[in-house]
C-alpha positions as CSV (number, residue, x, y, z in Angstrom):
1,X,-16.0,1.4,12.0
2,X,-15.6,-0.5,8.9
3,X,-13.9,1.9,7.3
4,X,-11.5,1.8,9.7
5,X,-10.7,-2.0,10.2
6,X,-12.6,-5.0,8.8
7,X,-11.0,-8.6,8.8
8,X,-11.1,-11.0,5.9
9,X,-9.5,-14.3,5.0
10,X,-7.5,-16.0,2.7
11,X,-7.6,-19.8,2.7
12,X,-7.1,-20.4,6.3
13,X,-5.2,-16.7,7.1
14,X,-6.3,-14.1,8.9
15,X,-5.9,-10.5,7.6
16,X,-6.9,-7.2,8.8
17,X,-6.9,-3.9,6.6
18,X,-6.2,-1.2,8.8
19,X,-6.8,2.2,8.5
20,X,-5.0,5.0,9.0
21,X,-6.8,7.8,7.5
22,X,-9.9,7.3,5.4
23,X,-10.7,11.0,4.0
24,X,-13.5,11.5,0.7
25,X,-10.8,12.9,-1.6
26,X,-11.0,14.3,-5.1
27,X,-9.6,11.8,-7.8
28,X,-8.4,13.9,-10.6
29,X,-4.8,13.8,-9.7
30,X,-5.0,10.1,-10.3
31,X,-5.9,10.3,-13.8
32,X,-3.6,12.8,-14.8
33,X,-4.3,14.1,-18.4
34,X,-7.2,11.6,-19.1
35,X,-10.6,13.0,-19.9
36,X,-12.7,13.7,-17.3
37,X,-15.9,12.6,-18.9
38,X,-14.0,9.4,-19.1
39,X,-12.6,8.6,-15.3
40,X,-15.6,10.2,-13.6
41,X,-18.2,7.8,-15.5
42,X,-15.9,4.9,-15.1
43,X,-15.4,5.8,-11.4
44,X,-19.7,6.7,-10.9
45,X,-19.5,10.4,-9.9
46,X,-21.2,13.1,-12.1
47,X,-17.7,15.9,-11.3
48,X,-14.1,15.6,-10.9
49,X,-14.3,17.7,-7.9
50,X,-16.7,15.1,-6.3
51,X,-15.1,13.3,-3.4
52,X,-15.1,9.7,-3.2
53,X,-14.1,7.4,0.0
54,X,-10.2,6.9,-0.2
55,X,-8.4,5.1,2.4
56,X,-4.6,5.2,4.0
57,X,-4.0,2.1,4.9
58,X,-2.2,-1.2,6.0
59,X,-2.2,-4.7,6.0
60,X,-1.6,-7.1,9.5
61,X,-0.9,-10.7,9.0
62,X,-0.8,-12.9,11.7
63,X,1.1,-16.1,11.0
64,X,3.6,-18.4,12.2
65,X,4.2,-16.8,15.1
66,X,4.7,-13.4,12.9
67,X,2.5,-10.3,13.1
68,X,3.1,-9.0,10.1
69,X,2.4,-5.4,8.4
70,X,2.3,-4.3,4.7
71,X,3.2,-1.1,5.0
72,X,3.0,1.6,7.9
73,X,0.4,4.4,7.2
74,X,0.4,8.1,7.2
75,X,1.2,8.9,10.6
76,X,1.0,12.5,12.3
77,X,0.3,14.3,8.9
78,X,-3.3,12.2,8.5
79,X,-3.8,13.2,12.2
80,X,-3.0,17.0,11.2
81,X,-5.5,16.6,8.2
82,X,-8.3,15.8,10.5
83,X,-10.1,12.9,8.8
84,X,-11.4,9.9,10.2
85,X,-9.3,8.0,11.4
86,X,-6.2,9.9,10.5
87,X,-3.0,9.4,12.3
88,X,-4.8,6.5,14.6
89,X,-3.0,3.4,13.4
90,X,-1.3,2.6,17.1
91,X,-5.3,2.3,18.0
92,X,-6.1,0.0,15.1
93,X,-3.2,-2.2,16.0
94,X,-4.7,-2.4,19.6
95,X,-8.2,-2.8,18.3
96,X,-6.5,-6.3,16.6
97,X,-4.7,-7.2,20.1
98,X,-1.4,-6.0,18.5
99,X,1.3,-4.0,20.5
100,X,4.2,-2.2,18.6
101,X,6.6,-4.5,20.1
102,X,4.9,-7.0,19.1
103,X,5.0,-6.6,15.5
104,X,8.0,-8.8,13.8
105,X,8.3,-7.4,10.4
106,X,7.3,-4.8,8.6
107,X,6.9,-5.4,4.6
108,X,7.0,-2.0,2.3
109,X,5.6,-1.5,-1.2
110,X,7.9,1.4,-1.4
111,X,8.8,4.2,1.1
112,X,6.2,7.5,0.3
113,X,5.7,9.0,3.3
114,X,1.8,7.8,3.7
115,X,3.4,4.3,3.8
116,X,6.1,4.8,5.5
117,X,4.9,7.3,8.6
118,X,4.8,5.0,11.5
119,X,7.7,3.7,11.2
120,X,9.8,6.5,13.2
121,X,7.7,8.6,15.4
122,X,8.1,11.7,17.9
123,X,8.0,11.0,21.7
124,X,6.4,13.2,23.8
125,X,9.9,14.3,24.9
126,X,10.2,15.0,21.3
127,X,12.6,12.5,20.5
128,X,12.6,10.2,17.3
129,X,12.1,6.7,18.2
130,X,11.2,3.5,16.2
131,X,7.3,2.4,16.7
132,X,8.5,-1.4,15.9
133,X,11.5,-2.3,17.7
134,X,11.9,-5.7,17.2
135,X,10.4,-5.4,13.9
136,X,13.0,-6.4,10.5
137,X,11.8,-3.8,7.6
138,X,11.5,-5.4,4.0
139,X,12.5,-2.9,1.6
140,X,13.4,-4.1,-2.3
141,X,17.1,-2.8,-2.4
142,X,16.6,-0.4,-5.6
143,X,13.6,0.9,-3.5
144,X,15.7,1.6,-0.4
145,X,18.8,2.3,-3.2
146,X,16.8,5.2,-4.8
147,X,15.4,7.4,-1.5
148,X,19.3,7.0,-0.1
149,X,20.9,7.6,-3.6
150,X,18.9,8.7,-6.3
151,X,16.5,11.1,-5.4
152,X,16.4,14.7,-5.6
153,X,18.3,16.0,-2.4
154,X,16.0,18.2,0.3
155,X,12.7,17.6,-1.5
156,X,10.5,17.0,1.2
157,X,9.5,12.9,-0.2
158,X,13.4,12.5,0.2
159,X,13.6,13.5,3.8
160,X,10.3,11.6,5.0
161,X,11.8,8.7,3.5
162,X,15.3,9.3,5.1
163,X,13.4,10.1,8.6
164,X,11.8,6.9,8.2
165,X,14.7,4.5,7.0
166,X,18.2,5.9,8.7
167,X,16.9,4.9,12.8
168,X,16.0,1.9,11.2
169,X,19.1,0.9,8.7
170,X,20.8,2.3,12.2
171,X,19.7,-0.1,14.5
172,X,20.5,-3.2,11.7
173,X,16.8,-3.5,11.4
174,X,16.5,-3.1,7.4
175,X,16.8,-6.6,5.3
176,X,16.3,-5.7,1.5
177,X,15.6,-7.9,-1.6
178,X,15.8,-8.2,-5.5
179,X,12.9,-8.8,-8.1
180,X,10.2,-11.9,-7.3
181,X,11.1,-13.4,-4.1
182,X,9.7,-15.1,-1.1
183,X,9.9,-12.8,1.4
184,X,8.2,-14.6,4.3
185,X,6.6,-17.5,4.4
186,X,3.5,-17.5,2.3
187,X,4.4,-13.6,1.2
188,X,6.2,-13.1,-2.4
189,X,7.5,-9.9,-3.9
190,X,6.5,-9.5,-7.3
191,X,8.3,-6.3,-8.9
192,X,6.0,-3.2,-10.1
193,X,8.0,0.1,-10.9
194,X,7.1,2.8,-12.0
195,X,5.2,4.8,-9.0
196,X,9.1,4.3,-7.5
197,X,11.5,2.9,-9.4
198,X,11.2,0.0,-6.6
199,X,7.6,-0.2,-5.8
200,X,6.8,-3.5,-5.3
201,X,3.3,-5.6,-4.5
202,X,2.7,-8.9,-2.8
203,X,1.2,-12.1,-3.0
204,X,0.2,-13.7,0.5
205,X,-1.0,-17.5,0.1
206,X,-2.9,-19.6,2.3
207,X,-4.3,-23.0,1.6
208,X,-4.5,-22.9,-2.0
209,X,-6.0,-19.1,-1.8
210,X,-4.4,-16.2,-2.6
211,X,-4.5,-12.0,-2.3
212,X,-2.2,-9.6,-4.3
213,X,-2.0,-6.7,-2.7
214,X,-0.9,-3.9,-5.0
215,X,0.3,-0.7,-2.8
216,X,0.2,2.6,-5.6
217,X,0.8,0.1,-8.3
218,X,-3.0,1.0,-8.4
219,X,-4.9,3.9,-6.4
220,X,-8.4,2.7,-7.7
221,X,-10.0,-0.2,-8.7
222,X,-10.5,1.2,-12.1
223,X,-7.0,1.0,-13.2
224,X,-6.6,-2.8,-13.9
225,X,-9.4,-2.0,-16.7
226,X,-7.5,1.4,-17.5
227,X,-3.6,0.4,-17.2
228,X,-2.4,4.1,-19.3
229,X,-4.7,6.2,-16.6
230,X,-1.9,7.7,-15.1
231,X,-1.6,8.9,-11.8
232,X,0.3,12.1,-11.7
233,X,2.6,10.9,-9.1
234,X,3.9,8.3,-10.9
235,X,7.6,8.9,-11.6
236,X,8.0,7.0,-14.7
237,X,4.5,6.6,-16.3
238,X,5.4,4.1,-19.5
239,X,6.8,2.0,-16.4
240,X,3.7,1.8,-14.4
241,X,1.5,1.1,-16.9
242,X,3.5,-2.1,-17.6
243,X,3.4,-2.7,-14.1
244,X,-0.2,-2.2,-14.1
245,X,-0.7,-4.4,-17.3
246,X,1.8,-7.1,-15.2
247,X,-0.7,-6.8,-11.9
248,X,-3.8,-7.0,-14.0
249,X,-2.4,-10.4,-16.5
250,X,-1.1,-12.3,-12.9
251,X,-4.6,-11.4,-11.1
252,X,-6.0,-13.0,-13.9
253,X,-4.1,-15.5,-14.4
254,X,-3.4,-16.9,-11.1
255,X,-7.0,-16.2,-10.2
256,X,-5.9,-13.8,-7.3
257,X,-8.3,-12.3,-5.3
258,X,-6.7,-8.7,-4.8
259,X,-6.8,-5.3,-2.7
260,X,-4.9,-2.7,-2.5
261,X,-4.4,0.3,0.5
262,X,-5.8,3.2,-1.0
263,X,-9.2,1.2,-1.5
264,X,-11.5,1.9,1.1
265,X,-12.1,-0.9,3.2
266,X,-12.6,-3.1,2.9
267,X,-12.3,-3.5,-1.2
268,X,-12.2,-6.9,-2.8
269,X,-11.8,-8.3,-5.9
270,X,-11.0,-10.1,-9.2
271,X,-9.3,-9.3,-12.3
272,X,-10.9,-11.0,-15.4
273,X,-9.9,-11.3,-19.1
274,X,-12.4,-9.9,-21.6
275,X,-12.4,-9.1,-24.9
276,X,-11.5,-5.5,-24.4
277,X,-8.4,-6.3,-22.3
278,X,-9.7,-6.7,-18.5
279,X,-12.7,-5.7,-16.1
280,X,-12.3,-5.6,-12.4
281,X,-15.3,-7.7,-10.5
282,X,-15.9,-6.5,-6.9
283,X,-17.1,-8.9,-4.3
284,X,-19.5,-8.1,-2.7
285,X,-19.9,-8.0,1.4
């Protein structure tokens, strides 16, 4: 079950990357107009139509009294895709001695639907209700700004995200933010648009340690080497490869361990400087 759920630490913190769908997908879409030759030698595989281990997933921090999530998985359409582990978060969570109600705050790169999906779920009377009650949901305000005002009206990314917020924002349960902030203790924002015009990634510290954890600021390792490798879903690509060269220059800088939720689990590493710009150096387990 590793794939599934594997705990690591940093400093003296706990964290557990959860999974909530871990499929062998086809890559191409994340390299959108780069040449295959290219992304498939720097990625190991001998075809672009080769599958390699992807993951769904989420992030639980236990600290201070806080169980904390980084995002929310897929939900019911990983479960309908049939792949390991799809759709199973609410078992991972019990796996880690975590009930729903339980869960104090839920922190969001951004609000695609395979990040947002157990946030609001159906009931078996068929009723939508929150998963996390007593949960407060960190959304950066142009994030939460953007699915409410900007985006294009009855696309189906606009109504996951609405199905996913409006219970929430009902029920007062919604506190946003602006730019590089503390959110929690020992959890800082740092702002990476592009993906979303308010995708953001994190920083949680312990003891002198530290992880950045990058949500679709980076959907493979391979990107901090390869910042202009842009993933076709990517709404603004000049913006996120700034925010990829931004990821890739703190990493280094700061010395950052880092992971992100489409890696499988469980993916570790570090961003170095080299000559060419920077290489990403997996740890090994």
């Amino acid at each position: 079950m590793s794939r599934l759920f594997e705990k690591f630490t940093v400093g003296s913190q706990e964290i557990i990357a959860l999974s909530d769908g871990a499929p062998e997908r086809a890559l191409g879409g994340f390299f959108n107009g780069v040449d295959p030759t290219l992304w498939t030698a720097a990625l190991g595989i001998a075809s672009p139509d080769e599958g390699v281990p992807f993951n769904f997933g989420t992030f639980l921090i236990r600290s201070g009294g806080r169980s904390i999530l980084i995002d929310s998985g897929y939900g019911a359409p990983a479960k309908a895709m049939g792949i390991l582990g799809g759709g199973e978060l609410d078992l991972r969570l019990a796996e880690a001695g975590v009930k729903p109600g339980e869960i104090t705050d839920v922190i969001h790169t951004h609000l695609h639907g395979d990040h947002i999906g157990w946030n609001v779920v159906t009931d078996a009377n068929g009723k939508e209700v929150v998963t996390f009650p007593n949960a407060t949901f960190h959304i950066a305000a142009k994030e939460l700004d953007y699915w409410q005002n900007g985006a294009p009206k009855g696309e189906e990314r606009t109504e996951t995200a609405a199905k996913h917020t409006v219970p929430i924002a009902a029920a007062g349960h919604i506190k946003t933010f602006d730019g590089d902030v503390e959110v929690l203790p020992g959890i800082t924002a740092f702002a990476t648009p592009g993906h979303t015009p308010g995708h953001t990634s994190y920083i949680v510290s312990s003891g002198g340690a530290e992880v950045l954890i990058v949500g679709d600021a980076a959907h493979h390792p391979v990107h901090f080497e390869h910042h202009d490798w842009i993933p076709g879903v990517d709404l603004d690509p000049a913006e996120s490869t700034r925010s990829r060269g931004k990821l890739s220059a703190l990493a280094a800088d700061r010395g950052s361990m880092v992971t992100g939720g489409h890696f499988p689990i469980l993916t570790l590493g570090y961003v170095r400087r080299v000559p060419e710009g920077y290489r990403w150096e997996g740890i090994g387990r």
